[in-house]
KOLRO-847460 format. One record per residue (C-alpha): x, z, y; residue in three letters. Coordinates in steps of 0.25 Angstrom, whole numbers, always signed. Example, Ala and Ser with C-alpha at 12.3 -4.5 7.8 and 13.67 -1.06 7.14 Angstrom:
<sites>
[site [+49, +31, -18], "ALA"],
[site [+55, +29, -4], "SER"],
</sites>
This chain:
<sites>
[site [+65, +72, -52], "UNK"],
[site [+69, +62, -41], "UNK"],
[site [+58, +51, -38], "UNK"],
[site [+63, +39, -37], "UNK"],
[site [+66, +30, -25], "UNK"],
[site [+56, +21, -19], "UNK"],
[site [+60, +6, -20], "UNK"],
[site [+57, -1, -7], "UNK"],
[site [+57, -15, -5], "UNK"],
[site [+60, -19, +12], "UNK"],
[site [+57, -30, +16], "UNK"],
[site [+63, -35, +31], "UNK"],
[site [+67, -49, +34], "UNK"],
[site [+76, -41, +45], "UNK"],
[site [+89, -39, +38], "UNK"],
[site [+92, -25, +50], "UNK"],
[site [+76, -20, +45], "UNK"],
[site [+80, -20, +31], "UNK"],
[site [+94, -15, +31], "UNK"],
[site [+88, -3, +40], "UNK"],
[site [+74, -1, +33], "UNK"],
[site [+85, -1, +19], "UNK"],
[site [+94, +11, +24], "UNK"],
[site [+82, +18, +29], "UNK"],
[site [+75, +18, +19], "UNK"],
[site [+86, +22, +6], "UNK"],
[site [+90, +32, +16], "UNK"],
[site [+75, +38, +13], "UNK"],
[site [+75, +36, -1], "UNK"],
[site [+71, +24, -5], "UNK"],
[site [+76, +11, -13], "UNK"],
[site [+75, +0, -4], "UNK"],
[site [+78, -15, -7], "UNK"],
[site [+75, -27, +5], "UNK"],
[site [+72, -40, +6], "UNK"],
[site [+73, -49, +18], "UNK"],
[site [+60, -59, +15], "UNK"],
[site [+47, -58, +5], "UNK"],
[site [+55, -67, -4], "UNK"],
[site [+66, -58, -6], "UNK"],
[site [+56, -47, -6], "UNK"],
[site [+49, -55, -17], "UNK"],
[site [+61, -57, -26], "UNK"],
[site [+64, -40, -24], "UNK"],
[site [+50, -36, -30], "UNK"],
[site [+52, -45, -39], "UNK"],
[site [+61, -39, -47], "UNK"],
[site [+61, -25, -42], "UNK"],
[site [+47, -14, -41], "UNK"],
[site [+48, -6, -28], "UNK"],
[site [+41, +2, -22], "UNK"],
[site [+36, -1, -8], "UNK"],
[site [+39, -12, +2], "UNK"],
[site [+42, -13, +16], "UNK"],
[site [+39, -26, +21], "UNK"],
[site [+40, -32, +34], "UNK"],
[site [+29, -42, +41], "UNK"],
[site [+36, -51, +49], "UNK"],
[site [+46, -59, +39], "UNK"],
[site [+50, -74, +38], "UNK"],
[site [+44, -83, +28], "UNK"],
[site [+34, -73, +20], "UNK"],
[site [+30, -61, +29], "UNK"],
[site [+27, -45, +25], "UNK"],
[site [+10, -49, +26], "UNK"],
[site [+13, -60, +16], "UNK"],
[site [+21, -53, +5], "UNK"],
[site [+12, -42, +5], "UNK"],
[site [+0, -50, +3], "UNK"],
[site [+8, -57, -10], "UNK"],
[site [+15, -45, -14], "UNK"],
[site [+1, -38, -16], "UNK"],
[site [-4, -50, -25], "UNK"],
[site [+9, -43, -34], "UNK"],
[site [+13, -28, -33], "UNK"],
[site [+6, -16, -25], "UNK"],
[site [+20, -11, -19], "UNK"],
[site [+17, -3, -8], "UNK"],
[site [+20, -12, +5], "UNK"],
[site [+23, -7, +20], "UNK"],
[site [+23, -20, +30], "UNK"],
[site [+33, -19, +42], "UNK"],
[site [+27, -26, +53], "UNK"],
[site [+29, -29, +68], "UNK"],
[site [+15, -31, +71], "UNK"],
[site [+9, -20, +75], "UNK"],
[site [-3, -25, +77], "UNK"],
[site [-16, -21, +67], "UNK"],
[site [-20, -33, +61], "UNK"],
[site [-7, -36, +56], "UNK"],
[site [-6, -24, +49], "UNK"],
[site [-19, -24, +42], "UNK"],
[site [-13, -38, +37], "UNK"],
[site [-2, -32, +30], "UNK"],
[site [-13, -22, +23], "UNK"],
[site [-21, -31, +21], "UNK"],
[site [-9, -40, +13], "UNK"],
[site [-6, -27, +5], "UNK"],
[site [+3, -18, +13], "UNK"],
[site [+1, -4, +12], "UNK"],
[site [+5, +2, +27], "UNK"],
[site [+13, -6, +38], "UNK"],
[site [+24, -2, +48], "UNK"],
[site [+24, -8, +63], "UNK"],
[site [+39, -11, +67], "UNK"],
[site [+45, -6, +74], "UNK"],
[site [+44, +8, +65], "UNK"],
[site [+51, +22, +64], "UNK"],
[site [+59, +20, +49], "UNK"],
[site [+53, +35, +47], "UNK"],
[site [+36, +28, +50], "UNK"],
[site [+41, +17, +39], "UNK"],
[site [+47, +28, +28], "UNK"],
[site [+35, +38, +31], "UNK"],
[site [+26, +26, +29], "UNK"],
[site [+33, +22, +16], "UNK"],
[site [+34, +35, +11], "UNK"],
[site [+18, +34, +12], "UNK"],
[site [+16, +24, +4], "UNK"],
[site [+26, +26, -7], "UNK"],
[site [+17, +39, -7], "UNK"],
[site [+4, +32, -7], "UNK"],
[site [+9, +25, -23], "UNK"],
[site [+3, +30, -33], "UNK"],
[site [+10, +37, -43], "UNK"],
[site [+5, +40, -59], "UNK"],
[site [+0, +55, -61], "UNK"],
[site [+4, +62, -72], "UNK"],
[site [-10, +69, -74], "UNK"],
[site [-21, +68, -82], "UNK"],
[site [-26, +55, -89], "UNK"],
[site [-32, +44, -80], "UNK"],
[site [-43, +45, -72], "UNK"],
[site [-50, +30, -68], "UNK"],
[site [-60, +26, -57], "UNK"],
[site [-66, +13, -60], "UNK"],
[site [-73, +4, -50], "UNK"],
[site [-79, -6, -56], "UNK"],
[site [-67, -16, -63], "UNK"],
[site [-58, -9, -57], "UNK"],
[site [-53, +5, -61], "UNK"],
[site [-42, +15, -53], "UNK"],
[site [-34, +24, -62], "UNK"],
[site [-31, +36, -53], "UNK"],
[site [-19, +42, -60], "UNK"],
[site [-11, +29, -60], "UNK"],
[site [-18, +25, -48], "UNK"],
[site [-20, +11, -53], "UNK"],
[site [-31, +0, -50], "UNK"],
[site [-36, -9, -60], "UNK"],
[site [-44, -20, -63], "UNK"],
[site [-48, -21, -79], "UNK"],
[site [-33, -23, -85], "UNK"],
[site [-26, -27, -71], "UNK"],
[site [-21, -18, -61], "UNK"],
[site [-23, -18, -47], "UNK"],
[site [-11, -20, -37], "UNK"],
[site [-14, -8, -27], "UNK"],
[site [-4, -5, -16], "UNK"],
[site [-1, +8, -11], "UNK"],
[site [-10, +11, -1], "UNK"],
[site [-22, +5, -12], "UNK"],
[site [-17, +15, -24], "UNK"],
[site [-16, +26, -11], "UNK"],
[site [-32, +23, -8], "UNK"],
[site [-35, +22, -23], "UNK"],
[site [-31, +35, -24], "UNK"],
[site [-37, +42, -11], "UNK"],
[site [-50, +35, -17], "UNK"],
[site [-49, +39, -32], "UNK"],
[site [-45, +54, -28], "UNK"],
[site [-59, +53, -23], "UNK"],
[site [-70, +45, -28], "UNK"],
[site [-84, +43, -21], "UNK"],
[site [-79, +52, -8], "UNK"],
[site [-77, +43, +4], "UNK"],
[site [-63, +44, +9], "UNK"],
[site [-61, +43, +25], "UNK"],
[site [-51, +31, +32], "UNK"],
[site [-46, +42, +39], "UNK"],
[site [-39, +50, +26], "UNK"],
[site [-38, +38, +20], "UNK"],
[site [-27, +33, +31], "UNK"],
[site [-22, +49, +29], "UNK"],
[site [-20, +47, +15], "UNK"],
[site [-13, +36, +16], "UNK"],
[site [-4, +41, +25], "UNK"],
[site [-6, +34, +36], "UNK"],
[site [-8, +36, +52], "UNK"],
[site [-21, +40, +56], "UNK"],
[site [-28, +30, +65], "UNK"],
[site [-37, +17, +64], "UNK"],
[site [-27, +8, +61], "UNK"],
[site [-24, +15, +48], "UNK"],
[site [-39, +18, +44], "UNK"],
[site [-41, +1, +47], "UNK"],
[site [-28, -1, +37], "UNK"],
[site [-35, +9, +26], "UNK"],
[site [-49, +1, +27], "UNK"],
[site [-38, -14, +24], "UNK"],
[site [-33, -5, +12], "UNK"],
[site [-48, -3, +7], "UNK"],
[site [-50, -16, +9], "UNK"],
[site [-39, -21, -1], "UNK"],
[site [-42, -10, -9], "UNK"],
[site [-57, -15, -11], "UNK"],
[site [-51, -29, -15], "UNK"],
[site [-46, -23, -28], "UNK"],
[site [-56, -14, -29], "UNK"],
[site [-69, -18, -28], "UNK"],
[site [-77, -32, -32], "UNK"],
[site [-83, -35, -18], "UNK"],
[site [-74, -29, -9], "UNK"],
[site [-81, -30, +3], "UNK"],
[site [-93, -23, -5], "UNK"],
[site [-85, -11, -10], "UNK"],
[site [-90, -4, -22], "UNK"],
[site [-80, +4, -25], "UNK"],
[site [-69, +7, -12], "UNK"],
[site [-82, +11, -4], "UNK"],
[site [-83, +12, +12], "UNK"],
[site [-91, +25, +16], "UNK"],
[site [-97, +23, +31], "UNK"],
[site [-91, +33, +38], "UNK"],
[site [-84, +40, +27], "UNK"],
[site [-72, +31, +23], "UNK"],
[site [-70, +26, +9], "UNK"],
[site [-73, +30, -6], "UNK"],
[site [-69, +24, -19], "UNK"],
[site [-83, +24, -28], "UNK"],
[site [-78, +20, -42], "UNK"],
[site [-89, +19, -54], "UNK"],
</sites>
């Protein structure tokens, strides 16, 4: 049986990006639908459930950094920022706001489908196995089969990256996992950069995790050994 298509929302105030990033795209299988502004992009999700985002940065009125941070208040659609700004800082800003990977323009249209493709993968999907297996960490518990996050009766808004983490951890409780196969499980390129952006997804992640974030309890850091999820 055929899967179906991912549904990707693009975002570009340049009218050329769009049209291009639109042709390249449903030529590699997607469904793709674009808005020139966040209010046009607003009015989209609205209405209509997809299934990642590609949004640029640098955009008149409500920029990329600024949509992602309220876009997060709402839905745990995956989101891959297109910046200009190469430097450091500003990509750990659009993390930090919620994106789940960024892409420095100029970009090869083969770097930008390899990195969506990545993060499409990093969703989890519901297993038909067994019945379901919980970890509870203190009011919070993490239902591994549907790889969901909750808080008593309310659900916790994880994005891709989160749910990808959540897994890693869960697969393996009190075992310390490294930054290092932590940015390979990801999927991401080796290097420090990337192990920094794995310690801002911690971070977020600890904020819906844990009572006192900056005293961890649960999503602990192991001196010299990387990570581990302890749950009750």
């Amino acid at each position: 049986m055929t899967e179906p298509q991912a549904h990707l929302l693009v975002v570009d105030d340049d009218e050329r990006i769009r049209g291009l990033l639109q042709k390249f795209l449903v030529r590699n299988g997607f469904l793709v639908s674009t808005a020139r502004d966040a209010a046009q992009a607003r009015r989209l999700l609205a209405g209509l459930e997809f299934d990642m985002i590609v949004l640029d940065v640098m955009m008149p009125g409500e920029d990329g950094i600024t949509l992602t941070r309220a876009l997060r208040e709402e839905i745990a659609t995956p989101i891959l920022l297109l910046t200009a700004r190469g430097e450091t800082a500003n990509r750990i800003e659009g993390l930090e706001a919620g994106a789940d990977d960024y892409l420095a323009k100029p970009f090869e249209p083969k770097e930008l489908l390899l990195r969506i493709n990545a993060i499409l993968r990093r969703v989890p999907v519901l297993k038909a196995d067994a019945g379901p297996k919980v970890l509870h960490l203190g009011s919070v518990r993490y239902d591994l089969e549907r790889g969901e996050l909750w808080r008593g009766a309310d659900p916790v808004r994880l994005t891709a990256t989160e749910a990808a983490l959540m897994r890693i951890f869960a697969a393996q409780p009190g075992e310390a996992v490294s930054r290092e196969k932590l940015v390979g499980d990801l999927g991401r390129d080796d290097g420090q950069s990337q192990e920094r952006a794995v310690d801002v997804q911690i971070t977020r992640l600890r904020r819906k995790i844990e009572v006192d974030p900056k005293q961890p309890r649960y999503l602990q850091t192991v001196r010299g050994s990387g990570y581990m999820l302890a749950p009750d």
